[in-house]
C-alpha positions as CSV (number, residue, x, y, z in Angstrom):
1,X,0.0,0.0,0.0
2,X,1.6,3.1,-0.7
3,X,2.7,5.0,2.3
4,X,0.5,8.5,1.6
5,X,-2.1,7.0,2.5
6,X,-3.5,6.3,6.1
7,X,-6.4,3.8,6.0
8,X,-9.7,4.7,8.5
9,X,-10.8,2.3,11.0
10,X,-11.7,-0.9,10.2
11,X,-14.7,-2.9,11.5
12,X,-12.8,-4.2,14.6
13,X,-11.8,-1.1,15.6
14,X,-15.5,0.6,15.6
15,X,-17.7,1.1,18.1
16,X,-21.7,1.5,18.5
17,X,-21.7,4.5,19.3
18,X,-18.8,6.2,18.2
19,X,-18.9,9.9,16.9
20,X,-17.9,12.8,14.9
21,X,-19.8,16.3,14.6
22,X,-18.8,18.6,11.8
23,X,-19.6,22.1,10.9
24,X,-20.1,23.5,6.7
25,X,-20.4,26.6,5.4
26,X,-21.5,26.4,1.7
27,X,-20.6,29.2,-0.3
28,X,-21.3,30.3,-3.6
29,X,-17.5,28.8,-5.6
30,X,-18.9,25.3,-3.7
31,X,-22.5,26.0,-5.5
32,X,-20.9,26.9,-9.0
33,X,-18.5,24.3,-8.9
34,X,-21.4,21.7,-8.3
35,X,-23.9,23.0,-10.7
36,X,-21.3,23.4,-13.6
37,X,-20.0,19.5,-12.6
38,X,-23.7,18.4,-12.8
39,X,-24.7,20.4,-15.2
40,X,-27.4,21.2,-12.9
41,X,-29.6,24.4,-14.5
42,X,-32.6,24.1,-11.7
43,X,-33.6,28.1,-11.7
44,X,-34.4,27.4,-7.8
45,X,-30.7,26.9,-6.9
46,X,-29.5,29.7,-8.8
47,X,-32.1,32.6,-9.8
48,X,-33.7,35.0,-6.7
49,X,-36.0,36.0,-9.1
50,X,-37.2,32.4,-10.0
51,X,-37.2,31.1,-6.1
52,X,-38.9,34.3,-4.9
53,X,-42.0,33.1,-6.8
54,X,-41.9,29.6,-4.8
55,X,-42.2,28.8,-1.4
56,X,-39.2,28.8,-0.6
57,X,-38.3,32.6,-1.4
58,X,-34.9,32.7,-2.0
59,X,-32.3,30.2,-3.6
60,X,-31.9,27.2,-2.1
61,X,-28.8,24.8,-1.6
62,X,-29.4,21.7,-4.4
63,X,-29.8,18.5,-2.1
64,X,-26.6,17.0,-3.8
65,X,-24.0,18.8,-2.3
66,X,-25.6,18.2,1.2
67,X,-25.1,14.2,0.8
68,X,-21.8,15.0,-0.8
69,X,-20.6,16.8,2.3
70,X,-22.0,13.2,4.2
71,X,-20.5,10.5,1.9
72,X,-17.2,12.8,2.2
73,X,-17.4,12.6,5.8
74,X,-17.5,8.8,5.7
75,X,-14.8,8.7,3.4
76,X,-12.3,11.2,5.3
77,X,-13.6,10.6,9.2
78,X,-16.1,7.8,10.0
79,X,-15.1,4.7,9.2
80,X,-12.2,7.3,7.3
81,X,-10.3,6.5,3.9
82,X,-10.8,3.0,2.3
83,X,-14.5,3.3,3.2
84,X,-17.4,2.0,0.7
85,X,-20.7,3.2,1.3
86,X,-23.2,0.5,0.2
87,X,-26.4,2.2,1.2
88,X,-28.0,5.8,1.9
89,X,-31.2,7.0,2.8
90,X,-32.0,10.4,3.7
91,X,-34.8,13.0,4.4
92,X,-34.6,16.1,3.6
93,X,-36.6,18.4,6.2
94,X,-36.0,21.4,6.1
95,X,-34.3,23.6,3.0
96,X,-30.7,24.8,3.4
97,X,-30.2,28.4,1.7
98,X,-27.5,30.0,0.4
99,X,-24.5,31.0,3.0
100,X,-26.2,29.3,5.6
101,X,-23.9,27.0,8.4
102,X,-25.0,23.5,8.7
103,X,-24.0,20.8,11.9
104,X,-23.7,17.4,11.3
105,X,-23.7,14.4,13.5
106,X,-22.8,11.2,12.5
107,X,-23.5,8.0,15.0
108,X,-22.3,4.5,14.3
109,X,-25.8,3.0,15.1
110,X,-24.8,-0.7,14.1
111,X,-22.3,-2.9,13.7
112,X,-22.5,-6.0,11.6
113,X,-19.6,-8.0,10.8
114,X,-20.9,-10.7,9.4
115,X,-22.0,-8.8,6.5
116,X,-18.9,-6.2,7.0
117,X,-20.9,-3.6,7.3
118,X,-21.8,-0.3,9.6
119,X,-24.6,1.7,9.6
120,X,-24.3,5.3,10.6
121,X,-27.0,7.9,11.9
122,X,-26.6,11.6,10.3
123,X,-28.5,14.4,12.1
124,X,-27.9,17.8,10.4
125,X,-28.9,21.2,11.6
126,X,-28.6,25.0,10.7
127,X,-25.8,26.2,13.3
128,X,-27.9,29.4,13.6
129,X,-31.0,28.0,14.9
130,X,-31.0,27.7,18.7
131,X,-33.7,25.0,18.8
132,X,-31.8,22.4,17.0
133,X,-34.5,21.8,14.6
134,X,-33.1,18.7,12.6
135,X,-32.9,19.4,8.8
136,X,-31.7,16.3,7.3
137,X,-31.9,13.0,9.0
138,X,-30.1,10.1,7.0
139,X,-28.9,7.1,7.4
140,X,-25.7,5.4,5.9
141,X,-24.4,1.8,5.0
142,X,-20.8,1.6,5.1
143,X,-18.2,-1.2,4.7
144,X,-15.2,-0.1,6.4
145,X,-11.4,-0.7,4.4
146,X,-10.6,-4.4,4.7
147,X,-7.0,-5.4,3.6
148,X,-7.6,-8.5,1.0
149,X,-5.0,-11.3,1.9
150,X,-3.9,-12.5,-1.3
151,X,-3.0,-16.1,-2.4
152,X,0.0,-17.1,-4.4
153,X,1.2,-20.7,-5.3
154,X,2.0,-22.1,-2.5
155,X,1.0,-20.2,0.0
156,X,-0.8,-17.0,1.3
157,X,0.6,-13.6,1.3
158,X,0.2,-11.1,3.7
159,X,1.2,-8.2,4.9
160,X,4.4,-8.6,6.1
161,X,5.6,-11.0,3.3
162,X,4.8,-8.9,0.3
């Protein structure tokens, strides 16, 4: 493996119940550089105008980039790099406008290693509102990085033998 890289936890060393809370600021160069790699024209992400009409009022965040900031999470934090996600499901609440602060908390909820999996709780909220009012609630399916012992002729490699 090459040395750069530091591998997350794996599924021995996770924990029901283990935890990481992170805080996003969306700006408008995150927006732009989402819509243009989507190609993602939807007038209410984009035109004040457009949105004011709606019910909404102003522009609001596209629902993309919010599970892009979770599945990145997974991938840096919880389980970390080497992670898979193999399942997400998520409700979105509550709208998240433009320059607005959002909190998430992720939860390892389960543990299964027969299958090789962990399933993680993601509560998000807008750092401004004192009530906590949850905005997105999802919930992720993860296999954690596994090392794949390879077999040669003659034997098994590992690790240490490579």
């Amino acid at each position: 493996m090459n040395d750069h890289y530091k591998l997350g936890k794996t599924i021995e060393d996770i924990q029901e119940g283990d935890s990481l809370s992170l805080t996003e600021a969306i700006d408008d160069s995150q927006l732009m550089l989402y819509l243009g790699m989507t190609k993602d024209t939807n007038p209410l992400n984009l035109l004040p105008d457009y949105a004011k009409q709606t019910h909404f009022k102003k522009p609001v965040i596209p629902s993309g980039i919010l599970m892009n900031i979770m599945l990145a999470a997974v991938s840096k934090h919880l389980p970390g790099a080497g992670s898979h996600v193999v399942n997400i499901s998520s409700n979105f609440i509550e709208p998240v406008y433009h320059d607005e602060t959002i909190t998430f908390h992720f939860e390892v909820i389960k543990i299964d290693k027969m299958k090789g999996v962990v399933t993680i709780s993601v509560e998000a909220t807008k750092k401004q509102d004192e009530d906590n009012n949850r905005i997105i609630d999802a919930v992720i399916m993860v296999r954690p990085p596994q090392l794949v012992v390879e077999e040669e002729e003659g034997g098994i490699l590992n690790e240490s033998s490579e």
